[in-house]
MARRO-358293 format. One record per residue: z, x, y of N, C-alpha, C, O in turn; residue in one letter. Coordinates in steps of 0.1 Angstrom, whole numbers, plus 2048, in hexadecimal, padded with zeros to 3 digits. Atoms other than C-alpha are relative to their C-alpha. Layout:
ZXYZXYZXYZXYa ...
***
This chain:
80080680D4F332FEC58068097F58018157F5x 7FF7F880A50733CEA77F98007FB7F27F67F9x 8087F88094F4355E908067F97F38127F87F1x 7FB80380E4F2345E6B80680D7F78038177FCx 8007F680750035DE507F57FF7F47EE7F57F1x 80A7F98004EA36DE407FC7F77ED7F27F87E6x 80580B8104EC353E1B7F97F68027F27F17F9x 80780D8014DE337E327F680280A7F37F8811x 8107FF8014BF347E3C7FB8047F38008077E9x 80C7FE8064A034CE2C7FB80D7FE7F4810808x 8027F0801499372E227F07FE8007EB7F37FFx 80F7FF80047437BE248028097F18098127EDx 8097FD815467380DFD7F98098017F680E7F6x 80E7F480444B39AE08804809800811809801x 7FE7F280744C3BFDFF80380680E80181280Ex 7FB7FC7EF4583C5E2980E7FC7FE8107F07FBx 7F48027FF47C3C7E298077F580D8067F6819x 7F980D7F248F3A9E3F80880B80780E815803x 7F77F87F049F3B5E6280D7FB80180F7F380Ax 7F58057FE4C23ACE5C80980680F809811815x 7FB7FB7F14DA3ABE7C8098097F98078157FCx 7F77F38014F63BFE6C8038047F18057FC7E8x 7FE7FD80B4FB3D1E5080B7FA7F98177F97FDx 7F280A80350B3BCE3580380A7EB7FC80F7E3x 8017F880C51A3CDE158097F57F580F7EB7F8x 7F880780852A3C2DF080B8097FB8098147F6x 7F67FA8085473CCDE48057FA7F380C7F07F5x 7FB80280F5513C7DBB8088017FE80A80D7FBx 7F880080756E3C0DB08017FE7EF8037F37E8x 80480280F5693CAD8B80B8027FC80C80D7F7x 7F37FC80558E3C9D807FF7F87F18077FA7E8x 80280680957F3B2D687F28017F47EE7FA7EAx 80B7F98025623C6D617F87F58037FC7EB808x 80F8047FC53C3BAD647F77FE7F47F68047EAx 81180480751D3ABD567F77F980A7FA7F5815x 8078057F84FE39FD5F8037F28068047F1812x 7FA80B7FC50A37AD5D80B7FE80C8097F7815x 7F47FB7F952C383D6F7F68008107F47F7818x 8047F97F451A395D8B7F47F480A7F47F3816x 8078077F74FF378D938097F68018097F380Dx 7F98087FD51A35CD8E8068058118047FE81Cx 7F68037F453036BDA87F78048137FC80381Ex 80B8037F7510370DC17FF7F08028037EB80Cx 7FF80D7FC50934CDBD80D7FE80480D7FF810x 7F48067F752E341DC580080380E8057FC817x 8017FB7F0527357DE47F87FB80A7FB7FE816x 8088027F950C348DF07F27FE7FE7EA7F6804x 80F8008044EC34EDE17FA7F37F57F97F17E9x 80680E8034DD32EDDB7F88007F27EF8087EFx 8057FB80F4D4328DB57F17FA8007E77FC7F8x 8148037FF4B1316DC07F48078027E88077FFx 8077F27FD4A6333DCC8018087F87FA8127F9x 8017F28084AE347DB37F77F87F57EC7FF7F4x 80980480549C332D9D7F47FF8007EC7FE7F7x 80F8027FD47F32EDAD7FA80F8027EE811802x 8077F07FD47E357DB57FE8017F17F48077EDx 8027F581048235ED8F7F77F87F87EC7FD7F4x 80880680E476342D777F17FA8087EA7F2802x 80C8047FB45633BD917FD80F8037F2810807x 80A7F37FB450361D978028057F07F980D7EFx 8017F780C454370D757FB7FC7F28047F47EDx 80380B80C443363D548098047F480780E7EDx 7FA80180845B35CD3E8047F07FB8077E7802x 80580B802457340D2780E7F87FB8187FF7F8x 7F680C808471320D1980E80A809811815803x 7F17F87FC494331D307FE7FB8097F57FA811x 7FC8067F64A631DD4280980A80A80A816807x 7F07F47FA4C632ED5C80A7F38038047E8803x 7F680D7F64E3315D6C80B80B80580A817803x 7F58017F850131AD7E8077F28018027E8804x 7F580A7FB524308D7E80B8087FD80C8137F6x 7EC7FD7FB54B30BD868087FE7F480B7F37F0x 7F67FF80A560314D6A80E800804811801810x 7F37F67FB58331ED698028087F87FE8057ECx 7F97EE809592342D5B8117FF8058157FF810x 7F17FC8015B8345D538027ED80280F7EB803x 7FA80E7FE5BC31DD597FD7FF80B7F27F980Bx 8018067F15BA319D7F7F680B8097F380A815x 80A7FB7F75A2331D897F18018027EA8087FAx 80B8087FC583325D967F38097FF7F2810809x 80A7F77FD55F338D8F7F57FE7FE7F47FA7F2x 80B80580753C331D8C7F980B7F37F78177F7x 8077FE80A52B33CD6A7EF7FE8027E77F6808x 80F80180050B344D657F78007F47FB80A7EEx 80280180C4F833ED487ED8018017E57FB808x 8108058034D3342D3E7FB7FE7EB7FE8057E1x 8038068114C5330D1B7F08068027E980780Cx 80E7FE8054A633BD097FF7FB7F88097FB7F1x 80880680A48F328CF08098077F380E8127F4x 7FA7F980E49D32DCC97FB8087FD7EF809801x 80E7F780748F348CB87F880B8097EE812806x 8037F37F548A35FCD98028097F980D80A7F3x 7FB7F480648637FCCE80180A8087FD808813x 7FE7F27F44903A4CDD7F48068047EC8087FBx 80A7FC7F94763B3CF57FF8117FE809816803x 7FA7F97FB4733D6CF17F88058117F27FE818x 7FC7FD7F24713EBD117EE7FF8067ED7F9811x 80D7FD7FE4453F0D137FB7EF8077F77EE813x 80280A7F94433C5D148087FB8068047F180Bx 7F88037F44603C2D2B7F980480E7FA7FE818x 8057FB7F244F3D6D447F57FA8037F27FB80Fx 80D80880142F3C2D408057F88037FD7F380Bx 7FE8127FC43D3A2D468088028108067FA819x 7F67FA7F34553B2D657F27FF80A7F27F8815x 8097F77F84353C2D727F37F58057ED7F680Fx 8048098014223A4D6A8017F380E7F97ED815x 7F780A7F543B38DD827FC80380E7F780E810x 8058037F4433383DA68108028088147F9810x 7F47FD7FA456392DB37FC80A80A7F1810808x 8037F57F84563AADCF80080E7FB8058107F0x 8047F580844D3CDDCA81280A7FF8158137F7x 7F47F18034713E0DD08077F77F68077FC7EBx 7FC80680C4823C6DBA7FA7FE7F48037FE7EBx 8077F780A4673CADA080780F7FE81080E7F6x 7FF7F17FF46D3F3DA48108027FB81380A7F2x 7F37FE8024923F0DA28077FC7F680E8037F0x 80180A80A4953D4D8B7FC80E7F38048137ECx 80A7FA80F47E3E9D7080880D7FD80B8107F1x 7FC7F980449240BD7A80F7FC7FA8128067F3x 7F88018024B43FCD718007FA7EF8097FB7E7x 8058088134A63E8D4C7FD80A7F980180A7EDx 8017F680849940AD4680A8087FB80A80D7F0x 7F37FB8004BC41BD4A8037FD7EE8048067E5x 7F780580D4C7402D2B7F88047F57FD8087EBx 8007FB80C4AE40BD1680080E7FD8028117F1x 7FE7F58034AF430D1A80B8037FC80C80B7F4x 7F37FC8054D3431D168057FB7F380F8007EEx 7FF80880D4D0415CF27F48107F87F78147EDx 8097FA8064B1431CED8088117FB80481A7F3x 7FA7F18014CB44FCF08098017F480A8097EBx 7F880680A4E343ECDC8058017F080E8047E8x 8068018114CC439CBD7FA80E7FE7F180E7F5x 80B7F98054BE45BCBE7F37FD7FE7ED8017F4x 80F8067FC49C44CCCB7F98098057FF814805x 8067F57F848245FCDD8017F980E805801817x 7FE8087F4483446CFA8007F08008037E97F6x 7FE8117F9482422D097F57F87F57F87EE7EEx 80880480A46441BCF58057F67F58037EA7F3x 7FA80380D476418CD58097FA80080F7FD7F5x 7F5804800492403CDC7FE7F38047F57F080Cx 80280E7FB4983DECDD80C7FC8028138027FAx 7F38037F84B83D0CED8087F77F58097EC7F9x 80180E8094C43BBCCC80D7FC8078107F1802x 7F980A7FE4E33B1CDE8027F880C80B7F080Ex 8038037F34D43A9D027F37F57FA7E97FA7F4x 80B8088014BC389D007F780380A7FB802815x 80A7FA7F749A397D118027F780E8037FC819x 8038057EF49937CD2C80E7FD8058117F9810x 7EF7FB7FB4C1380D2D7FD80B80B7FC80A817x 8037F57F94B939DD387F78088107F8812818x 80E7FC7F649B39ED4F80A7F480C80A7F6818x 7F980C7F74B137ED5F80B80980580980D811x 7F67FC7FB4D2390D627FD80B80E80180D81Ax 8027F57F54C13ADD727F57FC80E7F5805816x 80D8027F44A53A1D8E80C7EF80180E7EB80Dx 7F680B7F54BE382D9480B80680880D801813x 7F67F77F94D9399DA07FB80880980380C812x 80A7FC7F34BD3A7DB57FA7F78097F87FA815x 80580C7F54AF388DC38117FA8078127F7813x 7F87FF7F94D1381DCB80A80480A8157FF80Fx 7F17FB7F74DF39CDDE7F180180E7F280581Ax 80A8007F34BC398DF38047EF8088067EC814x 7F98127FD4C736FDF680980581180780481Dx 7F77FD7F84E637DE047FE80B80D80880D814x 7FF7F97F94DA395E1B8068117FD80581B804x 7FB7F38034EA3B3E087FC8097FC7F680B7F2x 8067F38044E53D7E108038097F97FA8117F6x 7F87FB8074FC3E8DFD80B7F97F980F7EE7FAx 7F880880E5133E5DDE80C80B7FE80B8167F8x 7F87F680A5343F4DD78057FA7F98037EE7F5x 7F980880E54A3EFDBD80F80B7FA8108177F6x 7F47F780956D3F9DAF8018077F67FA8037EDx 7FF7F8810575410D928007F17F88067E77FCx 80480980956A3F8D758098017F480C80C7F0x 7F98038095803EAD5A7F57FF7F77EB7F97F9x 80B80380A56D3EDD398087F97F08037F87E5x 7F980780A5873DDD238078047F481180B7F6x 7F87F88095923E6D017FE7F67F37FA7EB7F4x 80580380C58F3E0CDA7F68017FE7F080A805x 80C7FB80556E3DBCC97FB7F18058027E880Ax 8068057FC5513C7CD07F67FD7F57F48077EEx 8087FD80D5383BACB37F48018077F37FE813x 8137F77FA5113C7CBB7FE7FC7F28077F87EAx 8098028064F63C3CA680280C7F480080A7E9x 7FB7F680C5033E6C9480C7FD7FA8118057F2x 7F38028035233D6C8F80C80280880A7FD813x 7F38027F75473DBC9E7FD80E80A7F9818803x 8007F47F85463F7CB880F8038078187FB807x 7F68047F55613FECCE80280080D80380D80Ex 8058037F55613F7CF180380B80980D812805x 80D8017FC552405D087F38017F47F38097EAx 80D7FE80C52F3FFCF37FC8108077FF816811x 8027F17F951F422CF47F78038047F180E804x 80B8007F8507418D078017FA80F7F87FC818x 7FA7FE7F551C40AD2480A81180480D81680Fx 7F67F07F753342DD257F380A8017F4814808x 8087F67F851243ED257FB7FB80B7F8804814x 8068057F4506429D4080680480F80080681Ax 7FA7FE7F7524430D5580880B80281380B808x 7FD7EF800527458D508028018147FA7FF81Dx 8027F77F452F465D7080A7F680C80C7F9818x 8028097F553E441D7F8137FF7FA8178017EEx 7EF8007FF56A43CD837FE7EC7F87FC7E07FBx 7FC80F80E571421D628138027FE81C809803x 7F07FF80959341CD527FF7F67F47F67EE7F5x 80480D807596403D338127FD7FC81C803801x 7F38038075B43F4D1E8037F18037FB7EA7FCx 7FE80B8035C13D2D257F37F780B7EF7FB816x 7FB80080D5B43BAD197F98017F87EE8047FCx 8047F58085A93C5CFD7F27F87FA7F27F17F0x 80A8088015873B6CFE7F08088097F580E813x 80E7FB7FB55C3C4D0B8057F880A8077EC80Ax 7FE80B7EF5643BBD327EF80A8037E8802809x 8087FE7F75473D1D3D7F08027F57EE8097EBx 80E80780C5223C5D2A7F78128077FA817812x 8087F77FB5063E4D2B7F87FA80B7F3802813x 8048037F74F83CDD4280380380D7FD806817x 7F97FC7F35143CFD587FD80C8087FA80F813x 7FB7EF7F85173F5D5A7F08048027EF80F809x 80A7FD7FB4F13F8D5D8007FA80D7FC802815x 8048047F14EF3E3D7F80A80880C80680B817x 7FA7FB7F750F3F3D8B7F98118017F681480Cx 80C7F97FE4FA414D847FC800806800806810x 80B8027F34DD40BD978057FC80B7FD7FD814x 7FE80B7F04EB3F9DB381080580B812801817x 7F57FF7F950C405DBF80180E8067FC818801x 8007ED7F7512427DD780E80280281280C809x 7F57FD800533426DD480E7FB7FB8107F0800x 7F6805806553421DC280F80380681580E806x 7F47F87FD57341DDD080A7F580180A7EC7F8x 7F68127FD5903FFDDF7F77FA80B7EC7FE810x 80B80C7F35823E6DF87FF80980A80581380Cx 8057F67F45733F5E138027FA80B7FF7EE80Ax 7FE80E7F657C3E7E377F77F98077EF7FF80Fx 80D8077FF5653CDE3B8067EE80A80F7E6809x 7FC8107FC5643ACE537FA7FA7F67EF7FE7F3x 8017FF807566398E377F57EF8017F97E7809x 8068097F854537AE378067F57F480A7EA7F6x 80580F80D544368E1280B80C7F280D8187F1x 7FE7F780D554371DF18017F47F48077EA7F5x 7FF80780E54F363DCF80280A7F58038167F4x 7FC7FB80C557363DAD7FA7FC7EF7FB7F27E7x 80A800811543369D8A80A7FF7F88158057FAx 7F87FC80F552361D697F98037F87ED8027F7x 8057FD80B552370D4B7FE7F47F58007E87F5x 80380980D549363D2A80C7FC7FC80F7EF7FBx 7F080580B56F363D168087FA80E8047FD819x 7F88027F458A353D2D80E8027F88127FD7EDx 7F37F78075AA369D2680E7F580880F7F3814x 7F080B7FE5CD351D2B80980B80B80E807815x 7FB7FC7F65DB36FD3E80080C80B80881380Fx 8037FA7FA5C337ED507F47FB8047ED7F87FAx 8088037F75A8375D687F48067FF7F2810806x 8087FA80558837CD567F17FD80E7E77F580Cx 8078037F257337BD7A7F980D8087FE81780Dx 8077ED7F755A399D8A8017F68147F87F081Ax 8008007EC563392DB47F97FF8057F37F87FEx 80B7FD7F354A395DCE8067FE80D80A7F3810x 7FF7FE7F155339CDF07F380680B7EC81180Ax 80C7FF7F553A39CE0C8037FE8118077F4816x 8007FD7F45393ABE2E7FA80B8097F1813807x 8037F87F85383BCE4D8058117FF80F814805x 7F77F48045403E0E4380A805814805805820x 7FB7FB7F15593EDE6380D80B7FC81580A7F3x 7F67F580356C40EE6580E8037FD81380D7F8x 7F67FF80158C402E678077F680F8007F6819x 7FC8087F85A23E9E7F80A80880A81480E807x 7F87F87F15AF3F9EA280C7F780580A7EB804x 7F88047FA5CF3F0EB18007F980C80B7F5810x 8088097F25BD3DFED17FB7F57FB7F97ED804x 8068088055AD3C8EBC7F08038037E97F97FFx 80A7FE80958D3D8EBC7FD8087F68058117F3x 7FF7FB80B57C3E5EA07FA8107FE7F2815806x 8037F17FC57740BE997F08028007EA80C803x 80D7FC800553406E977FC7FB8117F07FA815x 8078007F35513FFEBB80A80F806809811812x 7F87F97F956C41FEBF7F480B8047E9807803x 8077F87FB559441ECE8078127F680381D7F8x 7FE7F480756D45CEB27FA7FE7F47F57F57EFx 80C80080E55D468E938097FC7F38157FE7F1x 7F280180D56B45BE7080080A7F47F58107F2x 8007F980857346EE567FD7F97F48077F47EFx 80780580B55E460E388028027F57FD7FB7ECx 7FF80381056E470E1D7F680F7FA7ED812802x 80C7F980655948DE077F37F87FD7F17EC800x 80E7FF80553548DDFB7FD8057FC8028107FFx 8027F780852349BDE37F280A8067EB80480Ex 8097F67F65094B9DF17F38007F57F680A7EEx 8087F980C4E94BBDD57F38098087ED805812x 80A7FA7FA4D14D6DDC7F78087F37FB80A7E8x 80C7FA8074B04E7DCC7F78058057F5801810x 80B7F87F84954FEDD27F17FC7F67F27FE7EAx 8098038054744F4DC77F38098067F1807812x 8097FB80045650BDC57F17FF7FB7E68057FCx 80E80080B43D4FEDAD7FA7F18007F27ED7F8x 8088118044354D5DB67F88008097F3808811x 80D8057F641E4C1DC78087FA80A8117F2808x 7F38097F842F4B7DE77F87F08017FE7E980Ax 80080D80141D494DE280C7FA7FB8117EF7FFx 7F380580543D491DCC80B7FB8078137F3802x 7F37FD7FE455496DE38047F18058107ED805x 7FC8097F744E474DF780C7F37F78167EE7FBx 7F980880A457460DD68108027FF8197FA801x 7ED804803479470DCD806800807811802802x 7F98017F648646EDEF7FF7EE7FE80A7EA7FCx 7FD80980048044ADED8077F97EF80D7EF7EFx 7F780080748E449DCE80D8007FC8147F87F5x 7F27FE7FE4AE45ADD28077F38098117EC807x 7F580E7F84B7440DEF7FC7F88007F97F380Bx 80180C8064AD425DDB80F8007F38167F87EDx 7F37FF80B4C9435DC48127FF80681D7FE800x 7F78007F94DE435DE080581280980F814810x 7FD7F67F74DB459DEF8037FD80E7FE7F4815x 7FD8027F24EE45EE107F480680B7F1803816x 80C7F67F84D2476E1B7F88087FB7FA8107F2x 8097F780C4B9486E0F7F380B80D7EA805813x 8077F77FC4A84A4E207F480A7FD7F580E7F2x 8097F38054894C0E1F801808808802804814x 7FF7F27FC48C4E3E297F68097FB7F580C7EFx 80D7F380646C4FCE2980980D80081280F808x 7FB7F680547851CE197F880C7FB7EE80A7F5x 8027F680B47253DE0B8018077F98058127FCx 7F87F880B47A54ADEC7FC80D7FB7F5815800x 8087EF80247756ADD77F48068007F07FB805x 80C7F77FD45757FDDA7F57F68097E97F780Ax 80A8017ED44C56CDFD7FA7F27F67EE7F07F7x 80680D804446549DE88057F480A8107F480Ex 7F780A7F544A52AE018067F37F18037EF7E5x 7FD80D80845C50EDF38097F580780B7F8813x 7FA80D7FF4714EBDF780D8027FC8108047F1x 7F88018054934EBDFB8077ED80080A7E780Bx 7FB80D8004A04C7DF080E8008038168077FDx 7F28007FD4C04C0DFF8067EE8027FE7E6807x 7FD80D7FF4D549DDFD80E7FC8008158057FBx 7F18068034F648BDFE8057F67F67FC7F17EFx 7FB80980A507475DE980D7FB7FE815805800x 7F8800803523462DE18058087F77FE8097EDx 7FD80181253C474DC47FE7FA7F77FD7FF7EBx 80280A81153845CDAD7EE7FE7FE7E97F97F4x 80A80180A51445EDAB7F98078057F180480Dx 8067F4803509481DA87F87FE7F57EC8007F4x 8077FB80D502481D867F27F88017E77FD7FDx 8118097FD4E6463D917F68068057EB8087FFx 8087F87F74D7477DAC7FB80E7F77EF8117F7x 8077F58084D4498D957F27F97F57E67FB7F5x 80A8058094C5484D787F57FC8077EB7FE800x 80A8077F74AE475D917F080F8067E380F806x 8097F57FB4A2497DA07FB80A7F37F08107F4x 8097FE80A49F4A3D7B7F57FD7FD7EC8057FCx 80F80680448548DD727F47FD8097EA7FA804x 8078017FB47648AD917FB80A8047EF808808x 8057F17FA4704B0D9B7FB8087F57F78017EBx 8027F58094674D1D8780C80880380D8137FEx 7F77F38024874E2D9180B7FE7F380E7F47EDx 7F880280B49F4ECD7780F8017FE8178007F4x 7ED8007FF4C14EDD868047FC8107FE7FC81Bx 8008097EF4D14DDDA581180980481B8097FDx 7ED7FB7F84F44EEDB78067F28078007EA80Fx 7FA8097F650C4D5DC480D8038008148097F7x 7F48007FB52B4D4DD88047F68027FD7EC800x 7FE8087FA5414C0DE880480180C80B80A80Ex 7FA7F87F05454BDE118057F68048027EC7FDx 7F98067FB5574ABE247F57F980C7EB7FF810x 80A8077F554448EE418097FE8078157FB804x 7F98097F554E484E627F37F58037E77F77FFx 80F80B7FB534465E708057FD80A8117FA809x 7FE80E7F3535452E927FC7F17F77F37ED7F0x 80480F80553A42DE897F57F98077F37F9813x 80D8087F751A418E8F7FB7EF7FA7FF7E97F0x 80180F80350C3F3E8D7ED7FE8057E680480Dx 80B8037FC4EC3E4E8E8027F08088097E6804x 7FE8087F44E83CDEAC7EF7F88007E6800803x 80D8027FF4C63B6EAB7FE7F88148037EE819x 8058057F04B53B4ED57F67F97FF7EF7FC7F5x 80D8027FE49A3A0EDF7FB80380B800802817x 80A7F67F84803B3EEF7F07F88027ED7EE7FDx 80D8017FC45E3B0EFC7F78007F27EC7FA7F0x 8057FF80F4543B9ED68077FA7F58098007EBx 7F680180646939FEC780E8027FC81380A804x 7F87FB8054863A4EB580480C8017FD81080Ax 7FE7F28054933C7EAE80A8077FD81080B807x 7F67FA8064AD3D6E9B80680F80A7FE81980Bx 7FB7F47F54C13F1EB48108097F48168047EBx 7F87F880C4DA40BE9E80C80181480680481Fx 7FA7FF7F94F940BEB880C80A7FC8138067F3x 7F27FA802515427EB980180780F7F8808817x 7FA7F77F652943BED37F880D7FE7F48117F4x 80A7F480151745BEDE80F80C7FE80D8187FCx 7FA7F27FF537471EDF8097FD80C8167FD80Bx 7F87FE7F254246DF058047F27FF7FD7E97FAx 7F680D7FC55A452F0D7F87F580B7F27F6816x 80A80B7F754A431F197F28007FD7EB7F8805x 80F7FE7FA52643BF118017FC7F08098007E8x 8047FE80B516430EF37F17FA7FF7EC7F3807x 80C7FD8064F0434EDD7FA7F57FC7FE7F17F1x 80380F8084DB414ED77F18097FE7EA80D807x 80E8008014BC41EEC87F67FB7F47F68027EAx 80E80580349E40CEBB7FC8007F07F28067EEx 8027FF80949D408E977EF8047F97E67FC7F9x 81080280147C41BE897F77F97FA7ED7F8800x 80780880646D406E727FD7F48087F27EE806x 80580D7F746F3E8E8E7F980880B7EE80380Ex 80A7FB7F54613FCEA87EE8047FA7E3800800x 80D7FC809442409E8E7F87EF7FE7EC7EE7FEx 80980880143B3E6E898007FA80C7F87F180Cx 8058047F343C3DEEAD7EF8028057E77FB80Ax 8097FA7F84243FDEB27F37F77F77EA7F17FEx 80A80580640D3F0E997F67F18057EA7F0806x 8068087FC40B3CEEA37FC7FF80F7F47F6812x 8027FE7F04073D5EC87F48068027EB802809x 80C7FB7FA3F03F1EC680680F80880181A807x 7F47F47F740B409EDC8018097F88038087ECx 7FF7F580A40B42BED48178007FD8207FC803x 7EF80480843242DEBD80B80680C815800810x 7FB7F97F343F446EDC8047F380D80F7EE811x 8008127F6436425EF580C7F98008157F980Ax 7F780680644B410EE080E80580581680180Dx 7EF7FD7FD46A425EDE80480280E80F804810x 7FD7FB7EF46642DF068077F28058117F280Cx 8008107FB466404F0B80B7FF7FB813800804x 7F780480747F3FEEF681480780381F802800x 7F67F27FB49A419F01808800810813803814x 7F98087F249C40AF238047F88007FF7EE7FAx 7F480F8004B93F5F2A7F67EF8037F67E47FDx 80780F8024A03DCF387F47FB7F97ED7F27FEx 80A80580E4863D9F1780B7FB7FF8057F2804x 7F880980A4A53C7F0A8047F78048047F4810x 7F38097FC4BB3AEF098097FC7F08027FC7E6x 7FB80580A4D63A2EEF7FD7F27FB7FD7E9803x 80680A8044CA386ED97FE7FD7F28018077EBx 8007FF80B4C4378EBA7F08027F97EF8037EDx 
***
């Protein structure tokens, strides 16, 4: 039986992450820059069902009189895109950041979209709070973002990239447009300076046409959510839609892309694909961050390791050490895309006690790999498949989190598991 794609199942809602068969990624075409609206339009065109997103947001989160829709516009005359809109009651007023998090926190949403959701809302106000010479988030109220604009743009662009199955986000250097924009302080000129702080560290360009293409909304989600910026990446390609913007420009195509797929290394001359080849690829640089820490609690450490690769770290490491006069300590070591160092430092700032971080850049090779789901004697199970090196031979093994909930529900010590599982006949291919 064909395998559905992955828009027309049913994701599991609970705080246990869904077992998808293969890793599926997005790619952004921001040539038209981004917003929140933008970014969930062109998700629904893709696939993500707007019933569902309705029933995830305005039945999990209390937020009172706000409606949302979706429908098919056109941009430039003939080109075709869904809009996304959400209305609030008259006389809505701006939230600031203490009862936003109360009503977030409040909501019956899952806990990592909660968590992610809340760090990405806070982004905006710390960077409106840097802006004004504030002391922080506190003090700041969004006057040109409507609160449940807001809370909508950002946790629907999260319920929809879980809809869709998507594990990853990239996205192109961002167009941020050009001339002024009016705000609540008056005319600014574009970028607001609270999208160019948002997108310190991230590959922009602006100029035609001369109009706000990229909303603080925008460049906060691309912030939080994307690990990498570059051109399309080679991908079997599944679904793609298209968000519009608010203005519709006569000759130019005011539209944020979405492309969704199978990420694959590259297409071989045999017709198959290099992720079934057996050489290593060249990936490109990475960025190296490292620190020595002598003075915390290592309860800490579990947190900003899962924080960093929630930020999109490639890897994140610990190293026992010893430093000057015979002190033990923690050396933090991690990877990262280029383009988002500056996230990862900031991150280990506020998360650690150290006061300075070294980084380089090195060069990666990787073996290409795929996730393969077997059925087993323990159900399902996610298998990580690549070539081991020698010609003809290649590595299927046992994804741990499905084996851990095997051991658990079984009873089997976790060793058991991976013994069963490891032999050709624990498996079989299956859905």
């Amino acid at each position: 039986m064909e395998k559905k794609p992955a828009w027309e199942k049913k994701p599991s809602f609970r705080n246990e992450k869904p077992a998808p068969v293969n890793r599926r990624i997005l790619w952004l075409d921001c040539s038209s820059g981004i917003s929140g609206d933008m970014f969930i339009g062109a998700l629904i065109s893709a696939g993500a069902p707007l019933a569902r997103l309705k029933s995830e947001l305005l039945g999990k989160i209390p937020l009172k009189n706000v409606r949302i829709s979706a429908g098919k516009v056109l941009r430039m005359g003939s080109f075709a895109a869904t809009k996304f809109d959400v209305k609030e009651h008259a006389g809505a007023r701006p939230l600031g950041w203490n009862e936003m998090k109360r009503i977030v926190r409040e909501s019956a949403l899952p806990d990592d979209i909660r968590r992610k959701g809340l760090d990405i809302i806070k982004s905006l106000f710390d960077a409106e709070a840097k802006i004004h010479g504030l002391k922080g988030a506190g003090e700041v109220h969004l006057h040109e973002l409507g609160s449940a604009d807001t809370v909508i743009d950002v946790f629907g662009s999260l319920v929809c990239l879980k809809l869709l199955g998507v594990e990853e986000v990239r996205s192109s250097p961002v167009n941020l447009g050009g001339g002024t924009a009016g705000t609540h302080h008056g005319r600014l000129p574009v970028p607001a300076p609270a999208t160019a702080l948002l997108l310190e560290g991230l590959p922009v360009y602006g100029g035609a046409p001369p109009f706000e293409l990229t909303t603080p909304t925008g460049a906060a989600l691309l912030k939080g959510l994307a690990k990498g910026f570059s051109q399309m990446p080679c991908m079997r390609l599944e679904k793609t839609g298209f968000g519009a913007g608010r203005m519709d420009f006569k000759d130019f195509p005011n539209v944020l892309r979405a492309f969704i797929g199978e990420p694959l290394a590259g297409a071989g001359d045999n017709g198959k694909s290099e992720s079934e080849s057996e050489n290593p690829e060249n990936d490109g640089d990475v960025t190296v961050i490292e620190t020595n820490i002598d003075d915390m609690n290592p309860q800490i450490y579990g947190l900003l390791m899962e924080r960093l690769f929630e930020a999109g770290a490639l890897d994140v490491f610990l190293t026992q050490i010893i430093m000057k006069k015979g002190r033990p300590a923690i050396k933090i070591t991690m990877l990262c895309n280029p383009g988002d160092a500056a996230r990862m430092q900031e991150i280990i700032f506020s998360e650690t006690t150290t006061l300075g971080v070294r980084f380089y850049r090195a060069g990666r090779s990787t073996l290409p790999r795929r996730i393969e789901t077997y059925q087993t004697a323990f159900g399902p199970v996610r298998f990580k498949i690549s070539p081991s090196g020698r010609k003809g031979v290649r590595r299927e093994v046992p994804e741990y989190e499905d084996c851990l909930k095997a051991a658990r529900k079984t009873g089997l010590p976790l060793k058991e598991v991976f013994s069963r599982l490891q032999s050709p006949r624990g498996r079989q291919r299956g859905k």
